[in-house]
VOTOR-842085 format. One record per residue: residue number from 1; residue in one letter; x, y, z of N, C-alpha, C in turn. Coordinates in steps of 0.02 Angstrom, whole numbers. Atoms other than C-alpha are relative to their C-alpha. Example, Ala and Ser with C-alpha at 12.3 -4.5 7.8 and 13.67 -1.06 7.14 Angstrom:
2
i_aa_neast_nnorth_nup_caeast_canorth_caup_ceast_cnorth_cup
1_A_45_-59_0_615_-225_390_45_60_0
2_S_-42_-59_-3_684_-53_357_-39_55_37
END
This chain:
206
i_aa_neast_nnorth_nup_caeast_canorth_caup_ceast_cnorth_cup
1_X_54_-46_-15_1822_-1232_667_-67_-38_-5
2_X_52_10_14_1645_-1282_702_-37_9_-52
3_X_28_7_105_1525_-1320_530_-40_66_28
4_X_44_-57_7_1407_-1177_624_38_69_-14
5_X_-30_-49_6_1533_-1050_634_44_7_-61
6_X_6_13_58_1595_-1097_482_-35_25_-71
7_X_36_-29_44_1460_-1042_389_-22_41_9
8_X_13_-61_-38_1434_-896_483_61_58_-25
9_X_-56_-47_16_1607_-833_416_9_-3_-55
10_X_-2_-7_65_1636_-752_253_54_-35_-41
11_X_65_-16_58_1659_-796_100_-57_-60_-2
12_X_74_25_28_1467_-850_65_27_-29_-50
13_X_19_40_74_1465_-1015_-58_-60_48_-25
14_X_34_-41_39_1371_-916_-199_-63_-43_-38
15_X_54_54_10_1184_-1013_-227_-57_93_-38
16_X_52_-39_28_1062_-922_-356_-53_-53_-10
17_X_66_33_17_868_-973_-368_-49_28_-59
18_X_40_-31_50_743_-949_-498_-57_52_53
19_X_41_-61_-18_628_-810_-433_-85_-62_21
20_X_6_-43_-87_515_-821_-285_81_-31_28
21_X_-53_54_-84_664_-965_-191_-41_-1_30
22_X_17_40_-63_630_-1077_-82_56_11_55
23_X_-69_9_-74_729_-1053_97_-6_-101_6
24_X_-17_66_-15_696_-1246_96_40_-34_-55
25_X_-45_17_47_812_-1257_-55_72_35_0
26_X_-66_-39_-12_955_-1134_24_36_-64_27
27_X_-39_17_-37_1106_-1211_50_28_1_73
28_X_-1_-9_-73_1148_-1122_227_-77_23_-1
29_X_75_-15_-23_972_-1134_313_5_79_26
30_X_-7_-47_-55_936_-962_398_-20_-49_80
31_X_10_44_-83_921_-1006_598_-45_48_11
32_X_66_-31_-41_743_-938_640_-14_-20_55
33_X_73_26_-61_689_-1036_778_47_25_82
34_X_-21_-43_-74_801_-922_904_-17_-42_68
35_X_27_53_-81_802_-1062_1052_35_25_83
36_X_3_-45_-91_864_-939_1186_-33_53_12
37_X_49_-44_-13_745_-807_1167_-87_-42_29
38_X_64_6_-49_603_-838_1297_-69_45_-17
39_X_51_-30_6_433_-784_1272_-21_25_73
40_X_41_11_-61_347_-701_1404_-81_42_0
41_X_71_-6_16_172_-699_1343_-21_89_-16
42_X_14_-70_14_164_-512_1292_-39_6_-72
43_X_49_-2_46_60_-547_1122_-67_-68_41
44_X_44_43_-21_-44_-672_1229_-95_20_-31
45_X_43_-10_27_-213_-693_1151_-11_64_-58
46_X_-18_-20_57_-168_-595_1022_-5_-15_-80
47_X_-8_47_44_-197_-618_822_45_50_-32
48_X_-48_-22_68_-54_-576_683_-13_8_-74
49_X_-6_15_90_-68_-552_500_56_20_-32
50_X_-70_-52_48_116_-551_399_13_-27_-47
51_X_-32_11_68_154_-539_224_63_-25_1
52_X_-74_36_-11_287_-637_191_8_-48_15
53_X_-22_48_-48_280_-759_299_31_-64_5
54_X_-9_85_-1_302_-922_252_105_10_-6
55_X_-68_1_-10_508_-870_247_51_77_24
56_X_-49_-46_-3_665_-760_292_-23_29_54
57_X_18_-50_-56_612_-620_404_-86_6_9
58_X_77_46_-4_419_-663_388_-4_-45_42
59_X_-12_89_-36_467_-841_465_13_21_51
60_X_-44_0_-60_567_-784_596_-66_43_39
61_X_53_-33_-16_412_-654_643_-57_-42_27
62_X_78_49_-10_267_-786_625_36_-51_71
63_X_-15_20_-42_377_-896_752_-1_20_50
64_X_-33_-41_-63_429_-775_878_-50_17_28
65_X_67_1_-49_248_-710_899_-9_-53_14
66_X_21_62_-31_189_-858_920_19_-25_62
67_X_-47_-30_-76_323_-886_1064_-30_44_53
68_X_44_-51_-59_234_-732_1124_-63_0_33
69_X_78_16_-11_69_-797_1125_-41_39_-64
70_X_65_-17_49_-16_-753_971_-7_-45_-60
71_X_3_32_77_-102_-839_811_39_61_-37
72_X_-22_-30_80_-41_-789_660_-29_-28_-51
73_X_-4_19_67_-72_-790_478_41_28_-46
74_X_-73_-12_35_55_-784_348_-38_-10_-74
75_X_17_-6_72_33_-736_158_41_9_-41
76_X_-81_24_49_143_-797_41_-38_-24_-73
77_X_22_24_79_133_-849_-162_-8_-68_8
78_X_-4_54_-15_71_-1012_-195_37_-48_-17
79_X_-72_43_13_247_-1072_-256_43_-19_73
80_X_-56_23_-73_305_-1066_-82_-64_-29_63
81_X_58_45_-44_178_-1176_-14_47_-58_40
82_X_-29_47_-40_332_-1299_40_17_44_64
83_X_-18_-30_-56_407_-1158_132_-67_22_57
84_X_82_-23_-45_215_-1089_218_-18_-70_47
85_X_6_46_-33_223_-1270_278_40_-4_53
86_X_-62_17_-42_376_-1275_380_-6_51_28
87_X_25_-70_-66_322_-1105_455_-63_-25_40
88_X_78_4_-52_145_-1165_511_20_-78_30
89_X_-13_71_-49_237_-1344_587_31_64_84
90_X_-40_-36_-46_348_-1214_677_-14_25_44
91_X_57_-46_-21_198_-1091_720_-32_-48_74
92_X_33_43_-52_115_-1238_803_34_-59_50
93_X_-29_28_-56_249_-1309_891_19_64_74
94_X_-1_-40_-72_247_-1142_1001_-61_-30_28
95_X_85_18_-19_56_-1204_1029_-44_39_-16
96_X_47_-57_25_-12_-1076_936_-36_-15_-77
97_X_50_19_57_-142_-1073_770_42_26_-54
98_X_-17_-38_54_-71_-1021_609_-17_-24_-86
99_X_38_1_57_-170_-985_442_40_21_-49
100_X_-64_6_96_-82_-1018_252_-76_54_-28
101_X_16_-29_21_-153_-885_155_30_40_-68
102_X_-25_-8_63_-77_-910_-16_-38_55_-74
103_X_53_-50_51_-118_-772_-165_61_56_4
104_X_-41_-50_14_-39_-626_-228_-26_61_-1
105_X_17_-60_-28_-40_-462_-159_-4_55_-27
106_X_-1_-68_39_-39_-352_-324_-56_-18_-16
107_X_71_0_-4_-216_-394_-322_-19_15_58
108_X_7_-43_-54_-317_-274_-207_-78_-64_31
109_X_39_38_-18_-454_-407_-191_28_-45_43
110_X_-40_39_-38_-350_-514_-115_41_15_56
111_X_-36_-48_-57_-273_-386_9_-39_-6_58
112_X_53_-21_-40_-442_-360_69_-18_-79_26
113_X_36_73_-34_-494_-549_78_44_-46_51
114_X_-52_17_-39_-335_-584_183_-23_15_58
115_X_41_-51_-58_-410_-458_314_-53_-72_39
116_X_95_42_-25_-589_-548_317_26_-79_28
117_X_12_44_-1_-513_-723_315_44_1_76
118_X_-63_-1_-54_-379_-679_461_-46_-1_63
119_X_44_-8_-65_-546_-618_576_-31_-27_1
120_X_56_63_-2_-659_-733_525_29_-76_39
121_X_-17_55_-34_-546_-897_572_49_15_57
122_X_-44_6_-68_-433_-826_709_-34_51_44
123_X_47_-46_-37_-563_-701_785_11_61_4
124_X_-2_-53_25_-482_-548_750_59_30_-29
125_X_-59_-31_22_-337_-443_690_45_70_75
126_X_-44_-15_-32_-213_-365_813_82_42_-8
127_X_-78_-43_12_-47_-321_715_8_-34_-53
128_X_4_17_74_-34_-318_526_74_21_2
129_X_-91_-7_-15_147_-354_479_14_5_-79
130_X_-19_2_83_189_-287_291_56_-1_-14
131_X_-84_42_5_349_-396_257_2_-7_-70
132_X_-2_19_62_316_-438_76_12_41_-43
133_X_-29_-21_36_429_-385_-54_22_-22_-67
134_X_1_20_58_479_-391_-233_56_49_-19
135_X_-63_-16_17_663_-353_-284_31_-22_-76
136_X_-15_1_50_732_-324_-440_89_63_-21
137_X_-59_-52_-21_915_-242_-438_15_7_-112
138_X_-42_-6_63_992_-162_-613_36_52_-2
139_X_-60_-19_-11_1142_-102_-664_10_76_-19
140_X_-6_-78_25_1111_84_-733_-86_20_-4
141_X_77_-26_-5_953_185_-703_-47_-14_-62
142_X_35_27_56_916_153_-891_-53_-72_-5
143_X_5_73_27_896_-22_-865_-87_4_35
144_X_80_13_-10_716_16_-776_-58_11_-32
145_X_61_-1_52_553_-22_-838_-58_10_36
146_X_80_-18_-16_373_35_-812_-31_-73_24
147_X_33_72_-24_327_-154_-798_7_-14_84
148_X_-48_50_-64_469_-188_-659_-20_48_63
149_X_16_-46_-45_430_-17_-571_-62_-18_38
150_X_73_14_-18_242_-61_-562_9_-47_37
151_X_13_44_-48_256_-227_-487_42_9_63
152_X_-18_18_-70_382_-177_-364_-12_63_53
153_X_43_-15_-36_265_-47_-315_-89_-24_28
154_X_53_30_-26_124_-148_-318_-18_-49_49
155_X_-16_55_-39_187_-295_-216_22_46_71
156_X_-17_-10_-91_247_-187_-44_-51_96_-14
157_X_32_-78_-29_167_14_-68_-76_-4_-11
158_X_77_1_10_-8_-15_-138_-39_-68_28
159_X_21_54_-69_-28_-200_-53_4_45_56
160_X_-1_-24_-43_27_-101_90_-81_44_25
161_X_71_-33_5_-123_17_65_-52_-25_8
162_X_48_38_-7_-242_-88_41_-18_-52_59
163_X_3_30_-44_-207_-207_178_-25_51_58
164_X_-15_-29_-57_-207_-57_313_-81_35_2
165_X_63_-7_-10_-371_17_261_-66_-75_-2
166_X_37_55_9_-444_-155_245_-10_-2_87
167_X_-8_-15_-57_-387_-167_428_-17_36_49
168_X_15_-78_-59_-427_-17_511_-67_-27_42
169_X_64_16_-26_-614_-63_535_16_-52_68
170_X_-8_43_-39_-534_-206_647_57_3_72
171_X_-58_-14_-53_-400_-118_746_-24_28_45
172_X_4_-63_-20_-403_-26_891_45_16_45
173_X_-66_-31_-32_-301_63_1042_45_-38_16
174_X_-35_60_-38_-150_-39_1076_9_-49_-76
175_X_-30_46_66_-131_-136_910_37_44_-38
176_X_-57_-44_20_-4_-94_801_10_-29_-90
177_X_-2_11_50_33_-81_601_79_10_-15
178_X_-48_3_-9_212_-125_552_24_-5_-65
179_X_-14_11_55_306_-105_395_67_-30_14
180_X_-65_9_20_480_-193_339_39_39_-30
181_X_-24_-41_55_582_-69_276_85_-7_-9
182_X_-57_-2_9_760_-30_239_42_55_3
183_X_-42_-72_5_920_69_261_-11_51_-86
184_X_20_-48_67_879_102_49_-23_43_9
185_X_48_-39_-10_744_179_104_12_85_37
186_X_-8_-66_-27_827_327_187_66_-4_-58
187_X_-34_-3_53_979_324_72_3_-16_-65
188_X_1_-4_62_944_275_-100_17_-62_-7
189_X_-15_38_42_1014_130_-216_39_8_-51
190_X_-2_-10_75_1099_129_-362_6_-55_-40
191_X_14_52_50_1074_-37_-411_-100_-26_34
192_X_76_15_1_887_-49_-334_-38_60_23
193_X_27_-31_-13_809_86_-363_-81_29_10
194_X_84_17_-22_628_69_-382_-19_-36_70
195_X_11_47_-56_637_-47_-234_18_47_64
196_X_-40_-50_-31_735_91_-138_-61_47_8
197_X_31_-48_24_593_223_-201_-77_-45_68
198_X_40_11_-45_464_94_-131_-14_-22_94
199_X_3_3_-67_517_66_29_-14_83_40
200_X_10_-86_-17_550_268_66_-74_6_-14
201_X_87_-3_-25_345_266_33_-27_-23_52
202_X_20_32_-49_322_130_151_22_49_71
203_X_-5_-9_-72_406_213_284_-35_66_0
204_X_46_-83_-19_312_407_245_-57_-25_4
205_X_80_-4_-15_122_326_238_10_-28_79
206_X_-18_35_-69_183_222_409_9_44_45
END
């Protein structure tokens, strides 16, 4: 059997990371750079802003526009500054601009200065992409805490917030605000439930 299909078929070798991970430290890479999907300029002159970005479903996003014709900027922690690199080589091998915009998003100052710095160096904002998440699974409802709840509503429902009214002033007909969400999010969890709780927000303010 081929090594790609290979690793495409279950069972998954089992690889744990210390909290954020690096995708440039996964054993099977994900395959973002989709080389039969064609662009055909439909974000052309276009700018992006997505949480997340520098990996996973962020990555694959910041590429693909790009493909389509638009900058991007991508906002990621500044632990994954290897990965934010290997997205903005990627970014700019479509031929497009793409701005590292490292910082953490349970600060509302920083929600907002994402905004300013996205229109200020790429000329404006176009389609805010709220990808960025913060997962924490446990094994009996007991096991949750006020700490764990908070940040993993502060990292995707109240970033969310803040980014969208930061935004607004800069949108208008024809741009579009986009959340990441999940099947949790309409059915529940029972091993992530705060995370479950905050997506089902994401998708009712959306």
């Amino acid at each position: 059997m081929p090594q790609e299909e290979a690793e495409l078929s279950p069972p998954y070798r089992f690889q744990r990371q210390q909290r954020p991970g690096l995708e440039a430290d996964m054993e099977i890479r994900p395959r973002y750079l989709a080389p039969h999907y064609r662009g055909s300029g439909k974000l052309a002159g276009k700018v992006a802003l997505i949480t997340g970005g520098d990996s996973g479903i962020g990555r694959s996003v910041a590429v693909l526009y790009a493909r389509e014709g638009a900058d991007v900027a991508i906002v990621y922690l500044l632990e994954e500054d290897g990965d934010a690199a290997e997205t903005r080589e990627a970014v700019e091998k479509e031929g497009r601009r793409c701005l590292l915009l490292p910082g953490d998003l349970c600060e509302p100052s920083f929600c907002t200065d994402v905004i300013e710095r996205t229109v200020e160096d790429l000329g404006g904002l176009n389609v805010l992409v709220s990808n960025a998440a913060y997962l924490n699974s446990q094994n009996d409802l007991g096991d949750l805490t006020a700490e764990g709840f908070d940040r993993v509503f502060k990292t995707k429902v109240y970033a969310y917030f803040y980014l969208v009214m930061a935004a607004l002033p800069y949108l208008s007909h024809g741009d579009a605000v986009i959340a990441t969400a999940s099947e949790e999010a309409l059915k529940g969890s029972e091993m992530m439930m705060d995370y479950a709780a905050s997506k089902a927000a994401m998708v009712a303010f959306t």
